[in-house]
C-alpha positions in Angstrom: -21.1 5.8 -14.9 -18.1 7.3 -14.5 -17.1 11.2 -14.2 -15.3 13.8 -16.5 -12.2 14.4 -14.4 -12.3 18.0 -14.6 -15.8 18.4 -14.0 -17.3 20.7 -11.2 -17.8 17.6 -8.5 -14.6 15.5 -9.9 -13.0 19.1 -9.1 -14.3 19.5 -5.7 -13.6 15.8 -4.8 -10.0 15.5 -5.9 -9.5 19.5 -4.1 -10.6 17.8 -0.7 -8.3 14.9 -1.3 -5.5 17.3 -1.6 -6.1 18.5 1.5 -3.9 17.3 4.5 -6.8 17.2 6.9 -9.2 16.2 3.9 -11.2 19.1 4.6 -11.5 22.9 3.5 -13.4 26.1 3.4 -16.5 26.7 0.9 -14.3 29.8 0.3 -11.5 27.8 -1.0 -13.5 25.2 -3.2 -14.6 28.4 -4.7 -11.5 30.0 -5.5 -10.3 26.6 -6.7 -13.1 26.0 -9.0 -12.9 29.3 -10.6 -9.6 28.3 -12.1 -11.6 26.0 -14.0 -14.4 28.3 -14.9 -16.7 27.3 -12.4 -19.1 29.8 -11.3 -19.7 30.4 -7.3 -23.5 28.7 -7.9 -21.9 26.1 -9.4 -19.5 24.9 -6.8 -22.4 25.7 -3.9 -24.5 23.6 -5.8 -22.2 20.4 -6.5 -21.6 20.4 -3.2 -24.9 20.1 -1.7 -25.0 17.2 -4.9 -21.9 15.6 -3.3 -23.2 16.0 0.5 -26.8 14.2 -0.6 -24.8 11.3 -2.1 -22.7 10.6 0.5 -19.4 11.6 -1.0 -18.8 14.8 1.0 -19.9 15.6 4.5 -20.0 18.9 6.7 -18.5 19.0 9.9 -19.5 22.8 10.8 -20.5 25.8 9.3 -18.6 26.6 5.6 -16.5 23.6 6.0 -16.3 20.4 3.8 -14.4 17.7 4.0 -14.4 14.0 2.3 -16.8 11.6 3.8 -15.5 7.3 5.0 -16.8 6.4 2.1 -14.3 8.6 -0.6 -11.7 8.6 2.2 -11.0 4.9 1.9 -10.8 5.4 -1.9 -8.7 8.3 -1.7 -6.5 5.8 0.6 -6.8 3.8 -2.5 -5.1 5.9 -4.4 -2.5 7.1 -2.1 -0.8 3.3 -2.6 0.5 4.7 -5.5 3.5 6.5 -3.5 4.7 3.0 -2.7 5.4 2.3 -6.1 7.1 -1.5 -6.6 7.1 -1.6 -2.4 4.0 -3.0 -3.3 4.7 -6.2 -4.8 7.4 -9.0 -4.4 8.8 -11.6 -6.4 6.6 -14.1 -8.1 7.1 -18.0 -8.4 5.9 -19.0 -11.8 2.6 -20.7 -11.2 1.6 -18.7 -7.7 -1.9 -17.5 -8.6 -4.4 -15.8 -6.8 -8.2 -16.5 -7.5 -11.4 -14.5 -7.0 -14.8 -16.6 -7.1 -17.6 -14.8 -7.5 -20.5 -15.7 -5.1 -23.7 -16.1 -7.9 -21.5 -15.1 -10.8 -23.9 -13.7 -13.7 -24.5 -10.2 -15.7 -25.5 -7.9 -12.8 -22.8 -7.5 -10.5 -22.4 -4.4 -9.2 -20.2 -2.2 -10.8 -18.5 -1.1 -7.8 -17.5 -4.9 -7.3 -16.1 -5.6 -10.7 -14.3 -1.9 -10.7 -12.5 -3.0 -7.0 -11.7 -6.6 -8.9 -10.0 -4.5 -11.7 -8.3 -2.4 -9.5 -6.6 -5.4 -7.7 -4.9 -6.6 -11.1 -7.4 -9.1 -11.3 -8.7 -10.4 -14.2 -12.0 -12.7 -15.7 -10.6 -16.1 -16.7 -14.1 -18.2 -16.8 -17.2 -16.9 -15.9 -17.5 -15.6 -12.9 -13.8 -16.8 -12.2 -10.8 -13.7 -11.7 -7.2 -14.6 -11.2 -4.3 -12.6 -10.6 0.0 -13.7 -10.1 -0.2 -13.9 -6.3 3.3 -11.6 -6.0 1.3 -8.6 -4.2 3.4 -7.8 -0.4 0.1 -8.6 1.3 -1.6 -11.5 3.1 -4.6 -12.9 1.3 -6.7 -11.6 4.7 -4.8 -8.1 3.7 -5.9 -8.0 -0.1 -9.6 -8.7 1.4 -9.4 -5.8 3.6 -8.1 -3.5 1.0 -10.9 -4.7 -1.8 -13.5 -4.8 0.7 -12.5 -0.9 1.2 -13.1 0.2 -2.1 -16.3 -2.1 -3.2 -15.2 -6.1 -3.0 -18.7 -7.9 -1.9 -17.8 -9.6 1.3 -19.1 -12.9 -0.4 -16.4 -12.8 -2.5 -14.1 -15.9 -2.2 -10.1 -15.0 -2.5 -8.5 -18.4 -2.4 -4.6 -19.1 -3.7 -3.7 -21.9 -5.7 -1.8 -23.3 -9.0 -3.7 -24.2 -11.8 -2.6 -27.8 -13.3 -0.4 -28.4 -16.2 0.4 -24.9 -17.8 1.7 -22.3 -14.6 1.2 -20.1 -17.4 -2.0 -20.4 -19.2 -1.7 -17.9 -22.6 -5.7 -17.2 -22.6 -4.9 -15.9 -18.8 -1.7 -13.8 -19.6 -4.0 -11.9 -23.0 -5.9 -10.5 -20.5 -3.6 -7.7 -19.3 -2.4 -7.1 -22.9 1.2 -7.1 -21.7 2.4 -5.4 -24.7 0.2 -2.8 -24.3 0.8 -2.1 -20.8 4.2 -1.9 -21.8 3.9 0.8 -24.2 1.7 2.4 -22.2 4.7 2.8 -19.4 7.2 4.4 -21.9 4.7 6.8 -23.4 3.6 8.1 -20.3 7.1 9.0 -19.2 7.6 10.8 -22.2 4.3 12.5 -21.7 5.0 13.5 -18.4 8.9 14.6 -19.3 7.2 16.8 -22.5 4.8 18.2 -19.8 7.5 19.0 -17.1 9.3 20.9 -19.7 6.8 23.2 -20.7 5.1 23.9 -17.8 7.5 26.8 -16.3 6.7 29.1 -19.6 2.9 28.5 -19.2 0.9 31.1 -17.8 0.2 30.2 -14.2 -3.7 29.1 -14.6 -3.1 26.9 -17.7 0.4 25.4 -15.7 -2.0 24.4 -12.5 -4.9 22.8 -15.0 -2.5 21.3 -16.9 -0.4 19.5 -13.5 -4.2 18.8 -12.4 -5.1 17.0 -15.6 -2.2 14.9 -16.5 -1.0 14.3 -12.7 -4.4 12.6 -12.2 -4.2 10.7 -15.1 -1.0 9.7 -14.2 -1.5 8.8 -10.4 -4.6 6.8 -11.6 -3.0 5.0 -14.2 -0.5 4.1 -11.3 -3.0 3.2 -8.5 -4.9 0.9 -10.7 -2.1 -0.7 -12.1 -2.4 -4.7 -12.4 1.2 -4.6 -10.8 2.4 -7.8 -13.1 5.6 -9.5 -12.6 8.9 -9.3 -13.9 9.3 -11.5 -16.7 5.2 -10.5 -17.6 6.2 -6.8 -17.8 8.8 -4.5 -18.1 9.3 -3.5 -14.0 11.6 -1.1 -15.1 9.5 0.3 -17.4 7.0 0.9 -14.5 9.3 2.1 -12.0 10.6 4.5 -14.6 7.1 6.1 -14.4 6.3 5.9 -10.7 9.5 7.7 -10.2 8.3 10.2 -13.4 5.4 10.9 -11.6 7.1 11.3 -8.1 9.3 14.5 -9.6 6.2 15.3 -11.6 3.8 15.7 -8.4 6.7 17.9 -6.7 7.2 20.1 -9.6 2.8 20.4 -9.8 3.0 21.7 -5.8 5.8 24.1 -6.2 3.3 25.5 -9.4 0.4 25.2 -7.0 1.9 27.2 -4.3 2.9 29.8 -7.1 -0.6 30.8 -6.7 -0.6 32.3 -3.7 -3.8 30.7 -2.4 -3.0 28.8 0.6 -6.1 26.3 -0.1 -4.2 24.8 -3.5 -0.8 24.1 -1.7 -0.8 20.6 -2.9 -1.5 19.3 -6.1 -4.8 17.3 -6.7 -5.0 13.9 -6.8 -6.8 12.0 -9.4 -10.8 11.0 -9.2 -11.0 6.9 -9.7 -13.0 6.4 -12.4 -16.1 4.2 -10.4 -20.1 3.8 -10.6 -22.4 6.9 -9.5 
């Protein structure tokens, strides 16, 4: 089940995330959450939640800091910076395919989440395939899922399929179009935002950078990262580089605050299984 984003723990996680060392004072979590309304109980209480399920850990005394397990999805997320660096160019027909082991309705939602988050999509059952124009190795894309919740049984082959390099019924399963849209409306969303945010007061500016900056950057990290010719690159790009300018303006607001805790602006919480 996935998270509000701006709820108390969603909150805390992405506030630790910020962090450069990934790690800060129960003192600052505080201050941070009472931007949002959270009471003192609150945040001490969401943070023993998050420390009993493994998400957050405490290395000494007052201090909190995100645990492997969110670390290697905040690392995730971070891919986002490397916008297009992250592909290269396709040959019509390259696919890559992931077979599940004992394909059926129970997987676990953290496996078919990491699928989705790869660009890959369900073709038959128990069957995802993806364009194979990601700048990794094969042996690289299985490190990177395994990270974030692929099931080590999971076979990632490449291959062609025969007759068609371009099956339709494969290609409706990213809704192109929509993706497409998606990209232009986001830029303006961002460009309305960035325009309004120096006359907002300073608390509704930082919850404002904090909601539609994490919408944003997880939009970007989850991105199927389709093709030219599939997509509109330059659509994309457009919005990576969008939300590049956007995150710097969000810090610069951030640091307005004078609370040395909130110098960076959060980054987004995945939506995944609790």
């Amino acid at each position: 089940m996935s998270r509000e984003r701006n709820s108390p723990g969603a909150v805390i996680l992405d506030m630790l995330r910020s962090a450069r060392s990934r790690q800060r004072s129960a003192r600052s979590l505080i201050a941070a959450g009472a931007l949002f309304g959270f009471s003192e109980n609150t945040v001490r209480v969401t943070l023993s939640r998050l420390a009993s399920r493994g998400l957050v850990e405490s290395p000494a005394r007052g201090l909190y800091r995100l645990s492997e397990q969110t670390d290697a999805l905040n690392d995730f997320v971070e891919r986002w910076r490397l916008g297009e660096a992250r592909t290269r160019p396709w040959r019509r027909g390259a696919w890559l395919f992931a077979h599940l082991a004992t394909p059926g309705a129970n997987e676990p939602a953290t496996l078919l989440w990491a699928l989705d988050a790869l660009g890959f999509r369900e073709i038959r059952r128990g069957l995802f395939a993806r364009p194979d124009n990601l700048a990794m190795t094969t042996a690289e894309l299985r490190t990177l899922g395994q990270s974030i919740g692929l099931a080590s049984d999971v076979l990632l082959l490449a291959g062609e399929p025969e007759g068609d390099p371009l099956p339709a019924a494969w290609l409706e399963a990213w809704q192109p179009e929509t993706l497409n849209a998606d990209y232009a409306n986001a830029v303006q969303r961002l460009a309305r935002s960035a325009a309004r945010l120096p006359q907002l007061p300073a608390a509704e500016a930082c919850l404002e950078c904090f909601s539609l900056g994490g919408e944003m950057i997880h939009r970007l990290a989850k991105d199927p990262l389709l093709p030219d010719g599939l997509v509109d690159t330059q659509a994309r790009e457009a919005l990576w580089r969008a939300m590049l300018a956007y995150d710097v303006q969000g810090k610069e607001i951030w640091a307005a605050g004078k609370e040395e805790a909130l110098r960076r602006m959060p980054r987004p919480q995945l939506a995944t299984a609790s």
